[in-house]
C-alpha positions in Angstrom: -40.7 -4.5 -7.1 -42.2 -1.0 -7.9 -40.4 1.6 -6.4 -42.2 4.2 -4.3 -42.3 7.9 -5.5 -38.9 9.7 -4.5 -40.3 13.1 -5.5 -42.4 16.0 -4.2 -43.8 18.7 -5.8 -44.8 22.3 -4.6 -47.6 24.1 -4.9 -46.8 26.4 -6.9 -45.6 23.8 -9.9 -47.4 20.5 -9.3 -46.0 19.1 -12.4 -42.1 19.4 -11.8 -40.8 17.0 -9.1 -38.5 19.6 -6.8 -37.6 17.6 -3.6 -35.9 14.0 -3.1 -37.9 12.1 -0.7 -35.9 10.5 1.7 -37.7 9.1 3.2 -39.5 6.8 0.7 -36.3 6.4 -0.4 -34.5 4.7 2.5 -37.8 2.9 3.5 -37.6 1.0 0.2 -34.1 0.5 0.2 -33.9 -1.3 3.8 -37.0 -3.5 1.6 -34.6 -3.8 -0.8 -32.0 -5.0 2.2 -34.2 -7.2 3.4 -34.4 -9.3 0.0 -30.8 -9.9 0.0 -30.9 -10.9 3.2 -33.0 -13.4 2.9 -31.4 -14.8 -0.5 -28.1 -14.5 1.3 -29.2 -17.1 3.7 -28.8 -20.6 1.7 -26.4 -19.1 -0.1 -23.5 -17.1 1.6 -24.4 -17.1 5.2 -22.7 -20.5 5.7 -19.6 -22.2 4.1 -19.1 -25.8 4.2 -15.9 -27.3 4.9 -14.5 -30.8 4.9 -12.3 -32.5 7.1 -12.0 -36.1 6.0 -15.2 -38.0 6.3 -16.7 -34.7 8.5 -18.7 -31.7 6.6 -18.6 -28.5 8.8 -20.7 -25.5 8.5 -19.3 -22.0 8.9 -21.1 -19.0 9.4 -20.3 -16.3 7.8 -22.9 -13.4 9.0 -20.0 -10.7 8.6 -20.2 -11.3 4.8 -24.0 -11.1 4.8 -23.8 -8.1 6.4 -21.7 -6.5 3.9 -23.9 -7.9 1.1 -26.5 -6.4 2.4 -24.9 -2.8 3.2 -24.3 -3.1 -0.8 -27.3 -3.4 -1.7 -29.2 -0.9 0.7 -26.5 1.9 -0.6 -26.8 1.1 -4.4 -30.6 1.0 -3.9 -30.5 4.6 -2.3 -28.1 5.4 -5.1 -30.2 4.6 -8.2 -33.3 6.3 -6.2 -31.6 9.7 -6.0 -30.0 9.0 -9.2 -33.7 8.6 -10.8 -34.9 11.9 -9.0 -31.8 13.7 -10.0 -32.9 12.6 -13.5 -36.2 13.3 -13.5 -35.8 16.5 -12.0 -34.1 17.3 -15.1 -36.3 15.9 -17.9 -38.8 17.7 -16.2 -37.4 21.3 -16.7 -37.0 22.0 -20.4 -33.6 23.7 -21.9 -34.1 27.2 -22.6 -32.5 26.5 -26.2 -34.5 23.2 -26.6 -37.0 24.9 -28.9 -34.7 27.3 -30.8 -31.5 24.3 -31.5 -30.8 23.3 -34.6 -31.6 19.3 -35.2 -29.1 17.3 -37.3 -27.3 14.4 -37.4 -23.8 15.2 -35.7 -21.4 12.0 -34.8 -22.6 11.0 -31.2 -19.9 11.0 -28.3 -19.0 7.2 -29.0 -18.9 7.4 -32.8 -16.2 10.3 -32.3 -14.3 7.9 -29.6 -14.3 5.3 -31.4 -12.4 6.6 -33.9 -9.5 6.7 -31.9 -10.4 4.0 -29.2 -10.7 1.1 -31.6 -6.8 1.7 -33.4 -6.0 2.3 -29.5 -7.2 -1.3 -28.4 -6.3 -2.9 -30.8 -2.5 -1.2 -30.6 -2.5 -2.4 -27.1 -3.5 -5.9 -27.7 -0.9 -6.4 -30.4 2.0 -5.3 -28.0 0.3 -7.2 -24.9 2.8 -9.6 -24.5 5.7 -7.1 -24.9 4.1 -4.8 -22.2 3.5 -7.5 -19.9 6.8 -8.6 -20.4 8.6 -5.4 -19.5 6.3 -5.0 -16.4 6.9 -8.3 -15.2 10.3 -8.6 -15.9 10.8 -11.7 -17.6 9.0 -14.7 -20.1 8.4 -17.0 -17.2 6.7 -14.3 -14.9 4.1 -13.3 -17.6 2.7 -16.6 -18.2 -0.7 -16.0 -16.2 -1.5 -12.8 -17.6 -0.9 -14.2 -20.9 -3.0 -17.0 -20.6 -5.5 -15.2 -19.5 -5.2 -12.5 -22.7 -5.8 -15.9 -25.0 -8.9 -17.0 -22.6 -10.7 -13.7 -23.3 -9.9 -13.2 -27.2 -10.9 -16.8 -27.2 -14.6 -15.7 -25.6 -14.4 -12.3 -27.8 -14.2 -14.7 -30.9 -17.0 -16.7 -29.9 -19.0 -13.5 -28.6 -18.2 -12.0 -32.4 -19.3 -15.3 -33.9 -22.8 -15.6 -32.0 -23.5 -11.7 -32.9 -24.1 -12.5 -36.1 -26.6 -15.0 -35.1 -28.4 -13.1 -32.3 -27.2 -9.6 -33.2 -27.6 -9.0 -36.6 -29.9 -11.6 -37.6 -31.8 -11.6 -34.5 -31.9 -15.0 -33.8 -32.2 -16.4 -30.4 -29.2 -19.2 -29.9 -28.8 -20.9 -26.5 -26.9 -24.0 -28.1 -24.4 -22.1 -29.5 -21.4 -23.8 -27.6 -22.2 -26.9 -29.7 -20.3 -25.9 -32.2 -17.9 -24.9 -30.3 -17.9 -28.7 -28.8 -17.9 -29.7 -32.8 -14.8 -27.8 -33.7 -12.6 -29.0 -30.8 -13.7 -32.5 -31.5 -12.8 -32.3 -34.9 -9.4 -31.2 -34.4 -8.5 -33.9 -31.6 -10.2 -36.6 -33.7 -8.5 -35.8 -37.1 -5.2 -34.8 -35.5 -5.3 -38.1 -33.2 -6.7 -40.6 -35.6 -5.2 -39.3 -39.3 -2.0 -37.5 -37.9 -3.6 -34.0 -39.7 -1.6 -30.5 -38.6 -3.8 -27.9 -37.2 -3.1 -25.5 -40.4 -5.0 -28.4 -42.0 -7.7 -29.4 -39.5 -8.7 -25.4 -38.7 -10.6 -25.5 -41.8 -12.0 -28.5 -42.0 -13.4 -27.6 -38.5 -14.9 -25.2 -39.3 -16.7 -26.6 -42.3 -17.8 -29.1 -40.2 -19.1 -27.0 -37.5 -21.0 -25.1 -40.5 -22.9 -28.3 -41.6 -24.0 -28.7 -38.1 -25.4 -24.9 -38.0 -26.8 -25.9 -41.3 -28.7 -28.9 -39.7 -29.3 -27.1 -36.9 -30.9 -24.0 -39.3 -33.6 -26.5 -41.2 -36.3 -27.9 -38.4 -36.2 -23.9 -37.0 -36.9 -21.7 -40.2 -40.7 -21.6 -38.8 -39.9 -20.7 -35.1 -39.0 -17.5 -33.2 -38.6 -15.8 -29.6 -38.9 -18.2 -27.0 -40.0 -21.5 -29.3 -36.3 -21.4 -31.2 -34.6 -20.5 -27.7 -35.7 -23.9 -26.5 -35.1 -26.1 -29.5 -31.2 -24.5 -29.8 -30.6 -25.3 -26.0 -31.8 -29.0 -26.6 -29.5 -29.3 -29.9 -26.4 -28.1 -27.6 -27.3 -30.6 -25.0 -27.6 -33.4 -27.5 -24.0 -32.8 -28.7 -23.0 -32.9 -25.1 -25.0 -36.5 -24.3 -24.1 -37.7 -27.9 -20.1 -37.2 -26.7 -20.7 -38.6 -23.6 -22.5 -41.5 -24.8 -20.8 -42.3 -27.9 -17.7 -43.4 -26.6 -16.3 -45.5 -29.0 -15.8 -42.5 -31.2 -15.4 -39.7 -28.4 -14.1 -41.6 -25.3 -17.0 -40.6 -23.6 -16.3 -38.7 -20.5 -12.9 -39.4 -20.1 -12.2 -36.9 -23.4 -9.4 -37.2 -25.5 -5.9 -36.6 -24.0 -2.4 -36.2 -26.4 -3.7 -34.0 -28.9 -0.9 -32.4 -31.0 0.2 -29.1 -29.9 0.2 -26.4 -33.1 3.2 -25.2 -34.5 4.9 -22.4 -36.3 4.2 -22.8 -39.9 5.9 -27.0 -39.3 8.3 -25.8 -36.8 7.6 -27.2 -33.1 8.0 -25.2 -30.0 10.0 -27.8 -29.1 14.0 -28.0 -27.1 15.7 -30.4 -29.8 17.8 -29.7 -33.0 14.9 -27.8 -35.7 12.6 -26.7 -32.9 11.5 -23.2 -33.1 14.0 -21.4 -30.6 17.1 -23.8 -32.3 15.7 -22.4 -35.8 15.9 -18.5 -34.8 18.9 -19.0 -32.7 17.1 -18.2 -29.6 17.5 -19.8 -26.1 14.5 -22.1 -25.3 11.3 -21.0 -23.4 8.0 -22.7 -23.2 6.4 -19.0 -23.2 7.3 -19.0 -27.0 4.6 -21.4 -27.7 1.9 -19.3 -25.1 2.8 -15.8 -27.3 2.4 -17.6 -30.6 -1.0 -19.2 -29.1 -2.0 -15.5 -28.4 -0.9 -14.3 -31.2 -2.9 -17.1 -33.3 -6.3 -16.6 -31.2 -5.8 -12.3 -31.7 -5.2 -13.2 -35.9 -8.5 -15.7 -35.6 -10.4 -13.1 -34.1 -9.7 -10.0 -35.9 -10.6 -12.4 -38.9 -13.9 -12.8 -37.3 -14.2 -9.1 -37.2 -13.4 -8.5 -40.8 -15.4 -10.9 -42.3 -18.5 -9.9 -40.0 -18.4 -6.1 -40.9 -17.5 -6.7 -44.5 -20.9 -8.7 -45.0 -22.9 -6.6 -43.2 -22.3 -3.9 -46.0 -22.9 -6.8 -48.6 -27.2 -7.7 -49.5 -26.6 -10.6 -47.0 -25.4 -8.7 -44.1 -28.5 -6.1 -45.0 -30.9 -9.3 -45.2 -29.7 -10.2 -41.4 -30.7 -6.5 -40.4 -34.0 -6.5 -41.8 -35.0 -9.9 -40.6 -33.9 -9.0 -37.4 -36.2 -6.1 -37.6 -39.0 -7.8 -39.6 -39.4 -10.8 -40.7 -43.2 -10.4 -42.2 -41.7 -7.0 -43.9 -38.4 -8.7 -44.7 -40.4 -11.3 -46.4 -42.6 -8.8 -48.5 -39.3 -7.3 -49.7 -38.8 -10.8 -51.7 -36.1 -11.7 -49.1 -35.7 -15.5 -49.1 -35.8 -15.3 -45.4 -34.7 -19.3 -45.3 -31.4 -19.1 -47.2 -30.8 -15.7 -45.0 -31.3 -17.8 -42.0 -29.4 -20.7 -42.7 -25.9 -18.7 -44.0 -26.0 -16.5 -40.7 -26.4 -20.4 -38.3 -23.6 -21.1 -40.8 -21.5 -18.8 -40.5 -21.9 -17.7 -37.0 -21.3 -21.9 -36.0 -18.4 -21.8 -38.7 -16.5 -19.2 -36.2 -17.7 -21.6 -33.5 -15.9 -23.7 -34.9 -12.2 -22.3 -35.5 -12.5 -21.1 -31.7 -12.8 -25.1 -31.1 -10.3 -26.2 -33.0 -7.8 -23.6 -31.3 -9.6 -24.7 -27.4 -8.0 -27.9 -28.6 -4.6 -27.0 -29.5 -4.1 -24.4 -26.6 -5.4 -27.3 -24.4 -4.1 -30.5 -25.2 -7.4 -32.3 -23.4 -10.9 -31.8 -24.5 -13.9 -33.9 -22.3 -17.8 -32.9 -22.9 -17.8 -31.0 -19.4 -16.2 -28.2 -21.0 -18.9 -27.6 -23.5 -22.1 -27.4 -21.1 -25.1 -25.0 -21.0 -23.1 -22.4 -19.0 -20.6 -21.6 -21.3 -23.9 -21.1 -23.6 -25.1 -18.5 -21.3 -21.9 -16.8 -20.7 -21.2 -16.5 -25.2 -25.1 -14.9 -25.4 -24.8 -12.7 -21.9 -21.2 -11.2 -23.4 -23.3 -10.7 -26.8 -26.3 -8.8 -24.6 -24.3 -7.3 -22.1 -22.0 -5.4 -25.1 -24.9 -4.7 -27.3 -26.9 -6.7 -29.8 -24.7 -5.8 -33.2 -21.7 -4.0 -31.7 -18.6 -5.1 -32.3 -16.9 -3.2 -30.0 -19.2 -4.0 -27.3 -19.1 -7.7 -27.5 -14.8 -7.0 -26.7 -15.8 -5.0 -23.7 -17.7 -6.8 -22.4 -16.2 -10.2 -22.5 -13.5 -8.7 -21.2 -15.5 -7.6 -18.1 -17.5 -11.1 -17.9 -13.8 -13.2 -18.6 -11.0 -11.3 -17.2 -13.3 -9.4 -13.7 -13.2 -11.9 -11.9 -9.8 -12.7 -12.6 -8.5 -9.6 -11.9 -10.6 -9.2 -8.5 -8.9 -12.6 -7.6 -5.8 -10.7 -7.4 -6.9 -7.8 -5.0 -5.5 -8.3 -2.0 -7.9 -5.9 -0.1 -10.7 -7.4 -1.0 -9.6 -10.0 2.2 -9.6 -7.6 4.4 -12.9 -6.4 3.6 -14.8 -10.0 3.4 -12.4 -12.7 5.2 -9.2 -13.9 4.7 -10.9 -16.9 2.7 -12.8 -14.5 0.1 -12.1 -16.3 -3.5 -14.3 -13.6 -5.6 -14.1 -16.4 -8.3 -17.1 -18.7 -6.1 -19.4 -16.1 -6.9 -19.0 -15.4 -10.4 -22.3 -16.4 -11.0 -23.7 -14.1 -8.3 -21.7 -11.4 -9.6 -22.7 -11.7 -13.3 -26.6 -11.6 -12.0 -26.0 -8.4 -10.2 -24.0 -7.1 -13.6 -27.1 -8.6 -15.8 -29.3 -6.9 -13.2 -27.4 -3.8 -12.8 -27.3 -3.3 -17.4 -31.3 -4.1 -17.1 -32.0 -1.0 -14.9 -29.4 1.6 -16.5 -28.4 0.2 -19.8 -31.3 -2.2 -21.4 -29.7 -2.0 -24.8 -26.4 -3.0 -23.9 -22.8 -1.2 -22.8 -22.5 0.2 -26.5 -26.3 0.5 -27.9 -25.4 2.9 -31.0 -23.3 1.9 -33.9 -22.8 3.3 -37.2 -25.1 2.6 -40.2 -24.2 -0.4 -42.3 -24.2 1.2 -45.6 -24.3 5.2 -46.2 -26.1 6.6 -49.3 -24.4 10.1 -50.0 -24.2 11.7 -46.4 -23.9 9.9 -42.9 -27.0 10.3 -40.7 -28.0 9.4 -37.3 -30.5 6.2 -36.9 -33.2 6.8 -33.7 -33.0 4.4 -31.3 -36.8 3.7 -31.6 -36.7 2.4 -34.9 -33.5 -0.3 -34.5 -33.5 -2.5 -32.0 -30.2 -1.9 -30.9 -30.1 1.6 -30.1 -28.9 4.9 -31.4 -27.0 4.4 -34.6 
């Protein structure tokens, strides 16, 4: 939907927009009302309820109400937001034409290098700090299982970016590999009696051949064509683990897998179990820190490995196929091999986040690998920025740990209804976020990174000529 002109202009300067219309404004923000009220219709105006054999419906026209009092306020927001703006672009600086141009750190690049050693000081001593705030092992368990829930999706997000963010590679199938890591585990640990240290690796080789096969019959597509043929190889994993149940169990999953332990030492209450060996009392929230512990080592891994091959000819090859792939192929790039290592590698981290789903979980069934968690891996990729790091760990941790945290707002059921669980409209909440990065940030939450390799003196990169923004 266009919006209407906000702006005026006087007579005496036709060109430079001077007054906020009003006017315009609110008339296409009750429009704007008027959508969500009708999309609020089949979706929250009612709530069914069941009562044995009965279904009730509820109405819940207070909560619609409030939806669309949101929406008509953000609306008028981003309109006098955008006039504000204007208004400004319009007027030049009176130094504009006389400022020296050169290539100064940016605002984030000078952050960030004090904001990445600070996250990643705080997500070392998570545990600890949760510990001393909620005062004890036993009362910290749900905050740290839900710090291993989002490294798990910031080591998948990390994974895919090398995929969709440096190589530039659409992937909507990328959970398969995920689905072929956890199954490797439980099937080698189950069947062969293999320890995790032993079956990590061999997961993720395995989930690496897949990428591999998955890389061959789409060297020739791109954009949309590739998009499809990955979301149809992640739902034949799925229908292959339901179906094939003499290997897989089909939809019942595999239950009993063996938990991971500490170097051969089980978290476990008997004589040689890990709190007997260090002489500490027993608690089942030693085998949750290790689990964090082991998902923050697998992801910084992922990290490392991804920045120290972009600054190798690979990583470069990613970036300039991502860019190009006619130029990158004039270059003499073999633009099939540079395909096939970063499906490789990007479903080779795919895997070792499996492999640990299956240990942390004990039960693995195909419904956990479906097309959503798909969507939700590439939106945390998007939503952070195509090819920053950093970005992908923000926003996964919006995506993952919001509606988590909303959940535990008391107010928020004073506001919407004593039954408001903010986690039933996570989907709704993550279109309005998708929406919301669309209109103010297309490139992402961090669309500027630094350059990949530096020849003599560092130097800003326009964000016309990359695709993910300022470097």
């Amino acid at each position: 939907m266009n919006a209407p002109s906000i702006t005026t202009s006087s007579a005496r300067s036709p060109a430079v927009p001077t007054r906020f219309d009003l006017a315009a404004a609110l008339k296409d923000s009750a429009k704007s009302a008027l959508i969500a009220f009708g999309l609020s219709i089949p979706i929250v105006a009612y709530r069914t309820d069941q009562s044995g054999a009965d279904l009730f419906l509820n109405p819940r026209w207070d909560m619609v109400a409030i939806f669309c009092a949101i929406v008509f306020g953000l609306r008028l927001a981003q309109h006098a937001f955008m006039a504000s703006r204007a208004a400004r672009e319009a007027v030049p600086s009176p130094t504009q034409a006389t400022e020296l141009v050169h290539a100064e750190p940016s605002a984030f690049q000078k952050a960030s290098r004090f904001g990445i050693p600070f996250f990643l000081g705080v997500a070392l001593a998570f545990p600890i700090l949760i510990y001393l705030i909620q005062g004890g092992l036993n009362e910290s368990r749900y905050w740290v299982d839900l710090g291993i829930l989002i490294l798990t999706y910031v080591m998948l997000g990390w994974g895919l970016n090398i995929v969709v963010g440096l190589a530039g590679l659409l992937d909507l199938g990328y959970v398969a590999f995920y689905a072929v890591g956890a199954y490797s585990y439980a099937l080698l640990s189950t069947t062969f009696g293999l320890s995790f240290w032993i079956c990590l690796p061999l997961a993720g080789i395995l989930a690496a051949f897949w990428g591999i096969v998955l890389g061959f019959p789409v060297l020739r597509l791109r954009g949309d064509y590739l998009a499809i043929v990955t979301l149809a190889f992640g739902e034949i994993i799925r229908l292959v683990l339901i179906n094939w149940v003499d290997l897989t169990n089909g939809g019942a999953g595999i239950s009993s897998i063996p938990r991971a332990t500490f170097f051969g030492i089980p978290f476990t209450a008997g004589e040689g179990g890990f709190a007997d060996t260090f002489g500490l009392e027993f608690n089942g929230m030693h085998r949750m820190i290790f689990l964090y512990y082991l998902i923050l080592a697998l992801a910084l891994l992922t990290n490392f490995v991804t920045m120290r091959l972009r600054k190798l000819p690979v990583g470069r090859a990613w970036e300039a196929l991502r860019e190009d792939e006619i130029a990158c192929r004039s270059l003499g790039i073999n633009t099939t091999n540079t395909k096939l290592t970063a499906f490789a590698i990007g479903a080779m981290f795919g895997g070792f986040a499996g492999s640990f789903f299956a240990v942390r979980q004990g039960f693995i069934s195909p419904e956990s690998f479906n097309f959503l968690e798909s969507a939700i891996i590439l939106a945390i990729v998007v939503m952070g920025g195509m090819g920053s790091q950093i970005g992908v760990a923000i926003a996964a941790i919006v995506l993952v740990g919001g509606p988590e945290v909303l959940r535990n707002l008391t107010f928020l059921q004073a506001v919407f209804g004593s039954g408001f669980d903010p986690n039933e409209y996570r989907l709704l909440l993550f279109g309005a976020g998708m929406v919301a990065m669309m209109v103010w940030r297309p490139r992402g939450l961090i669309s500027e990174r630094q350059p990949s390799v530096i020849l003599k003196e560092r130097k800003a990169i326009s964000g016309s000529l990359v695709k993910e923004g300022h470097g």
